[in-house]
Backbone as JSON Lines, residues from 0, in Angstrom:
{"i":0,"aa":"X","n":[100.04,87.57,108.51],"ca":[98.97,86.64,108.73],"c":[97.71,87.05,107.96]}
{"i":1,"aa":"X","n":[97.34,88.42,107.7],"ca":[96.33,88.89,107.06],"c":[96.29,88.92,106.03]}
{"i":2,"aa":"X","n":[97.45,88.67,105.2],"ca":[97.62,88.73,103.74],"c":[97.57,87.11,103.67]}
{"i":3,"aa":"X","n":[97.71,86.13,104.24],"ca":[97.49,84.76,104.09],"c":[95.95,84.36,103.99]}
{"i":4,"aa":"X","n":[95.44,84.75,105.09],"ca":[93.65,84.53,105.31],"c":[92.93,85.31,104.7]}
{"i":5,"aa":"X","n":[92.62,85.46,103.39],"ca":[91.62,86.97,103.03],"c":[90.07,86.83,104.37]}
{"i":6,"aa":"X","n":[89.69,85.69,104.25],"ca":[88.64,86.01,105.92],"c":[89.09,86.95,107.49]}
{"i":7,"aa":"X","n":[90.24,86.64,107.08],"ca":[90.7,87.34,108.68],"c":[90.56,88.85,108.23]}
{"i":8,"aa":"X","n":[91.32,88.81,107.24],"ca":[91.95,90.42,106.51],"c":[90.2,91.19,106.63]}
{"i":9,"aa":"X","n":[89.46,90.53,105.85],"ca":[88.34,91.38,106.05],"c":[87.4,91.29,106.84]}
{"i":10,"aa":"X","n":[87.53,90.61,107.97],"ca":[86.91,90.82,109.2],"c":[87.63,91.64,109.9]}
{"i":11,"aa":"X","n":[89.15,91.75,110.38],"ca":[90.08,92.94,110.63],"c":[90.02,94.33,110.03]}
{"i":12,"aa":"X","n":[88.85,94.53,108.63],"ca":[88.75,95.77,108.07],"c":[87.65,95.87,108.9]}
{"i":13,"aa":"X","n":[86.27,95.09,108.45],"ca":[85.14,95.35,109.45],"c":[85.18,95.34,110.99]}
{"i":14,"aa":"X","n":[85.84,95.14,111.59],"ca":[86.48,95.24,113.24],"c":[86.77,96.61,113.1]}
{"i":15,"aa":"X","n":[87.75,97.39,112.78],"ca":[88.53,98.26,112.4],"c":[87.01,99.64,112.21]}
{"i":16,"aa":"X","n":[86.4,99.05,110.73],"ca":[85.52,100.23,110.81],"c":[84.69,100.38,112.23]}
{"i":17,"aa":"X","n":[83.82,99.14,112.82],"ca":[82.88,99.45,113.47],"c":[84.0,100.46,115.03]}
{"i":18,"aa":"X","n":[85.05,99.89,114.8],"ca":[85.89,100.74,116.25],"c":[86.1,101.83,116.12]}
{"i":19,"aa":"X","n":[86.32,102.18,115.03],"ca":[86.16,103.89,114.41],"c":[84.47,104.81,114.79]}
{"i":20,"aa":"X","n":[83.74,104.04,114.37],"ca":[82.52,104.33,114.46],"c":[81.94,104.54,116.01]}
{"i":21,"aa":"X","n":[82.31,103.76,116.56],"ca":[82.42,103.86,118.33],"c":[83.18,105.06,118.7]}
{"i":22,"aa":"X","n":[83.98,105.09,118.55],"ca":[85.17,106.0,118.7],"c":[85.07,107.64,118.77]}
{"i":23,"aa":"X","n":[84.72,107.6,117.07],"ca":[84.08,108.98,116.51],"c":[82.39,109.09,116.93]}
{"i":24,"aa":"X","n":[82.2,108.42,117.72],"ca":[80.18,108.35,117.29],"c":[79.49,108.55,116.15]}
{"i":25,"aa":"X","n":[80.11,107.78,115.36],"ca":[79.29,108.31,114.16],"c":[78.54,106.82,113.78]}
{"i":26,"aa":"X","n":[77.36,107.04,114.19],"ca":[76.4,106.24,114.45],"c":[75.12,105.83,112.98]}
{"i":27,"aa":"X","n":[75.38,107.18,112.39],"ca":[74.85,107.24,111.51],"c":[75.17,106.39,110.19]}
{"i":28,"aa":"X","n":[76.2,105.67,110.32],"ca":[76.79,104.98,109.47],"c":[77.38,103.52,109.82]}
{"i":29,"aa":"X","n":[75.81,103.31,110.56],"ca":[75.85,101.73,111.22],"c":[75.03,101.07,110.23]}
{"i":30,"aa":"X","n":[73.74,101.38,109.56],"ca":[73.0,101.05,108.47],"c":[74.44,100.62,107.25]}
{"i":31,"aa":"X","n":[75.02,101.5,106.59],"ca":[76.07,101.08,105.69],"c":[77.06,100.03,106.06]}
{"i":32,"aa":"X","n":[77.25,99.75,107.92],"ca":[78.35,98.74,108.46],"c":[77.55,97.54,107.81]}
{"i":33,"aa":"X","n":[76.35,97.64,108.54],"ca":[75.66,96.26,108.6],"c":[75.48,95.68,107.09]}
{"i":34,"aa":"X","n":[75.23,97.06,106.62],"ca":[75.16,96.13,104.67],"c":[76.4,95.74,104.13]}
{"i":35,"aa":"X","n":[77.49,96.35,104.52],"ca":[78.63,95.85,103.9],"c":[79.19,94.45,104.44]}
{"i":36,"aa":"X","n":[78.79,94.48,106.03],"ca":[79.07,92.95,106.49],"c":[77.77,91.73,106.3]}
{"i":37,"aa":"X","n":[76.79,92.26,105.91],"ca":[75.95,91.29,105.13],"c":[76.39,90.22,104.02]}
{"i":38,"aa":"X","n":[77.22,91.85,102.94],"ca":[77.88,91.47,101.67],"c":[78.59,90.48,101.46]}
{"i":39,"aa":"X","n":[79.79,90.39,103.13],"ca":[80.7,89.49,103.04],"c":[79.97,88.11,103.68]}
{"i":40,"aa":"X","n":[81.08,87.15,103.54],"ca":[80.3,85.77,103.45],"c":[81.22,85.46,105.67]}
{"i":41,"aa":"X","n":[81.12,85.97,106.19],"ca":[82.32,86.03,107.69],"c":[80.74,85.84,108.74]}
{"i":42,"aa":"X","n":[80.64,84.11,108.72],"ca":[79.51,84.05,109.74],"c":[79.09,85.03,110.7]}
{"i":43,"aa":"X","n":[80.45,85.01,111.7],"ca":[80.39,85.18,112.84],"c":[79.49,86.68,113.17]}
{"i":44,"aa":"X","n":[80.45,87.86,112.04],"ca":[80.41,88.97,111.48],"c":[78.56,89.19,111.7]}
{"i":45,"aa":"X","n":[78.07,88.36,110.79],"ca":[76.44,88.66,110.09],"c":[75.65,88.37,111.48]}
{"i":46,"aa":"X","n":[76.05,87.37,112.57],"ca":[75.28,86.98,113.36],"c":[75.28,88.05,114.18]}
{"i":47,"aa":"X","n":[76.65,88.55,114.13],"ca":[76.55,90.21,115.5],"c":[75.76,91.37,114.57]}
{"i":48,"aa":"X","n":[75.9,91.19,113.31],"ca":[74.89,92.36,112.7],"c":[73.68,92.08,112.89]}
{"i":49,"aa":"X","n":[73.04,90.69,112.8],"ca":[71.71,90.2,113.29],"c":[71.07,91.21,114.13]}
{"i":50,"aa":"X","n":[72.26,90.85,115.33],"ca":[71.73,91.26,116.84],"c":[71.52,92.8,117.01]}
{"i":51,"aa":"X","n":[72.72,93.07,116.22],"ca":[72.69,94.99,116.14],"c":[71.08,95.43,115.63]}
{"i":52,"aa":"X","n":[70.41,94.66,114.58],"ca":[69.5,94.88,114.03],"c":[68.48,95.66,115.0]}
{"i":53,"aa":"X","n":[68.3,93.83,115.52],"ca":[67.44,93.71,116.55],"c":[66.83,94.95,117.42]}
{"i":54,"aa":"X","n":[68.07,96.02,117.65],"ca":[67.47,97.06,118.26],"c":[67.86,97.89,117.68]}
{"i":55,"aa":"X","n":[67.76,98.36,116.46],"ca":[68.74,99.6,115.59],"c":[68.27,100.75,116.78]}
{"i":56,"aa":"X","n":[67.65,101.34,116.52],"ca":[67.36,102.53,117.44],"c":[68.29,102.87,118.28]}
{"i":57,"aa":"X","n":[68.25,101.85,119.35],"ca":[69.06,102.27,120.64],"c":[70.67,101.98,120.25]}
{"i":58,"aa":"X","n":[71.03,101.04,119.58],"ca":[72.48,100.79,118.96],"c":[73.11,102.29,118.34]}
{"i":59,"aa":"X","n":[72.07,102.85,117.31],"ca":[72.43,104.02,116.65],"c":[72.71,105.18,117.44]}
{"i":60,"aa":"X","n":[71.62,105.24,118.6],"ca":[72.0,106.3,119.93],"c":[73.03,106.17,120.37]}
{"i":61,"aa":"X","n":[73.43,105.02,120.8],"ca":[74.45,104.4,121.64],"c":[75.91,104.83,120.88]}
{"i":62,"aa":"X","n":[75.83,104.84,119.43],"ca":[77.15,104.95,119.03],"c":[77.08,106.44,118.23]}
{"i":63,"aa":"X","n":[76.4,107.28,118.57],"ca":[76.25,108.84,118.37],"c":[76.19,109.53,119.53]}
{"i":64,"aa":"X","n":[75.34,109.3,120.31],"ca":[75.11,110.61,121.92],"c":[76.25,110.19,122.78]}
{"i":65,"aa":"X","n":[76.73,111.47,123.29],"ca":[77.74,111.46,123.7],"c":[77.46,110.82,125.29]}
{"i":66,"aa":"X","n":[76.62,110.72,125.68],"ca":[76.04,110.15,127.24],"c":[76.35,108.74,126.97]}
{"i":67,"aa":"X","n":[76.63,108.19,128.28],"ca":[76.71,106.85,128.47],"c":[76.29,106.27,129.94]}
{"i":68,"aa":"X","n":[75.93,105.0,129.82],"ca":[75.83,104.51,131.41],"c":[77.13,103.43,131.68]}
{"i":69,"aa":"X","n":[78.12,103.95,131.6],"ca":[79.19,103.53,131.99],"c":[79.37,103.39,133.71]}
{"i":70,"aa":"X","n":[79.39,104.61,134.19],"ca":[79.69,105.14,135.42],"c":[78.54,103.98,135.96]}
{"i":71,"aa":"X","n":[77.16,103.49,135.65],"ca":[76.0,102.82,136.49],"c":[76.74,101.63,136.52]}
{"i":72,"aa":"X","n":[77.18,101.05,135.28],"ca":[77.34,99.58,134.85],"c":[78.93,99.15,135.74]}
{"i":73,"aa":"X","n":[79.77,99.93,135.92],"ca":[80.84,100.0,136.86],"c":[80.27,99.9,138.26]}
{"i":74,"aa":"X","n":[79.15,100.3,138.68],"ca":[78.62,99.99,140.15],"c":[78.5,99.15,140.27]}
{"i":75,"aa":"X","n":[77.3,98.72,138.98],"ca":[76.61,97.33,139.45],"c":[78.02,96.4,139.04]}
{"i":76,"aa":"X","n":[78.67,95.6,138.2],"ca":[79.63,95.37,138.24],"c":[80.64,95.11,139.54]}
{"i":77,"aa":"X","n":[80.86,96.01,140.38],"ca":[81.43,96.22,141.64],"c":[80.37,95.62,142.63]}
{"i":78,"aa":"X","n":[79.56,95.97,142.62],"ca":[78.29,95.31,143.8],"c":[77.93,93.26,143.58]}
{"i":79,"aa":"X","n":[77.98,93.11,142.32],"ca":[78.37,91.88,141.88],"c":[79.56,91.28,142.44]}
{"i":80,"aa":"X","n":[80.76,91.65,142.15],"ca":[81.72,91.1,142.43],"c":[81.84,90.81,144.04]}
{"i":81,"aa":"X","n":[81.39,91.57,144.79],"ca":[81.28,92.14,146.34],"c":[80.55,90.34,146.51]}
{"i":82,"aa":"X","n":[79.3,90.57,145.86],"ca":[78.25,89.4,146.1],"c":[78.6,88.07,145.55]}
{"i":83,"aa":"X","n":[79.8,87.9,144.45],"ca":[80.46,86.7,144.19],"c":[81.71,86.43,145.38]}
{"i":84,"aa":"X","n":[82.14,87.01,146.22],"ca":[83.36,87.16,146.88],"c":[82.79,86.33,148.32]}
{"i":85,"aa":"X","n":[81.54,86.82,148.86],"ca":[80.57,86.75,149.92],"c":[79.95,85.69,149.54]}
{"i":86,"aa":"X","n":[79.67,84.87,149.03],"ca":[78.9,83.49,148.45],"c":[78.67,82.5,149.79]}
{"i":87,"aa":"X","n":[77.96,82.76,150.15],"ca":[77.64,81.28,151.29],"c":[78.08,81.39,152.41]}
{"i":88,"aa":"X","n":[78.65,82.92,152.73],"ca":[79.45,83.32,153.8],"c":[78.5,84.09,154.95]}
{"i":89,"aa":"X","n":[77.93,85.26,154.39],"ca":[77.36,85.68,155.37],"c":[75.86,86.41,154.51]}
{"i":90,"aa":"X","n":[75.49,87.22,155.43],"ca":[74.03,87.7,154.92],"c":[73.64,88.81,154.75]}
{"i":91,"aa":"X","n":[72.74,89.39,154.18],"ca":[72.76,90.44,153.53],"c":[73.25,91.87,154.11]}
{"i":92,"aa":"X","n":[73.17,91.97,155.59],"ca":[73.41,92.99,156.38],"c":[74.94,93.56,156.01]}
{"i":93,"aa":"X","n":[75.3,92.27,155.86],"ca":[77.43,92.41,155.51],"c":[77.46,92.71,154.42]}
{"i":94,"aa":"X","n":[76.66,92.42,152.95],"ca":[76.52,92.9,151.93],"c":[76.36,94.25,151.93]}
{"i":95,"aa":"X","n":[75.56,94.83,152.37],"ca":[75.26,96.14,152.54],"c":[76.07,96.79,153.32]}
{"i":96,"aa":"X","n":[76.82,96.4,154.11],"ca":[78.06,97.69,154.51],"c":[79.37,97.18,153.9]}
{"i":97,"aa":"X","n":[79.28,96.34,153.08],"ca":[80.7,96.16,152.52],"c":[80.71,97.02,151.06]}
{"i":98,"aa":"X","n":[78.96,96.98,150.3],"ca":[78.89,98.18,149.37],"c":[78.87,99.75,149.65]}
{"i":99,"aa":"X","n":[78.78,99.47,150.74],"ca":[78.62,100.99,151.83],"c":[79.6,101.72,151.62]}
{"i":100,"aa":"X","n":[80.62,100.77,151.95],"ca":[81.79,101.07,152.47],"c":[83.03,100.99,151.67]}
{"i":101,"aa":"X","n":[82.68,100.67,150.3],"ca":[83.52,100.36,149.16],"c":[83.19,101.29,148.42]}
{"i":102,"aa":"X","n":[82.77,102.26,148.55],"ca":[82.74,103.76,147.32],"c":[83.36,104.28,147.75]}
């Protein structure tokens, strides 16, 4: 299929690098992602480099330091779901011992 679409093929290379780059943290070589997917003409591609722009700083941390807020974003995540499940049912008191009581 990739040898049919040259668009797919090289959005599947640029997919490919930036997952490496995550991967390895090598963050330092998000400036060179973003220019090479500039280069190519793959909308979708340039609009997520846009956004990367937007905050280089913290993007570049994010895909070099080995720290993450994974472990926070899995709470809140879980405390959400708790509060989509409970919808129109009961009130906050039950909220709070059902997160209580779910760690």
């Amino acid at each position: 299929m990739l040898g049919r679409c040259p668009d797919l093929d090289r959005t599947a290379e640029h997919v490919r690098a930036f997952a490496e780059m995550m991967n390895n943290r090598h963050g330092h070589r998000l400036k060179d992602w973003i220019a090479r997917v500039r280069a190519d003409s793959i909308p979708a591609l340039r609009t997520f480099a846009t956004g990367l722009e937007q905050d280089l700083d913290a993007v570049v941390a994010g895909l070099s330091l080995r720290y993450s807020s994974g472990a926070v974003e899995g709470h809140n995540n879980k405390i959400k779901m708790l509060k989509r499940q409970m919808f129109g049912r009961a009130n906050f008191d039950l909220l709070r011992k059902r997160v209580l009581h779910a760690a």
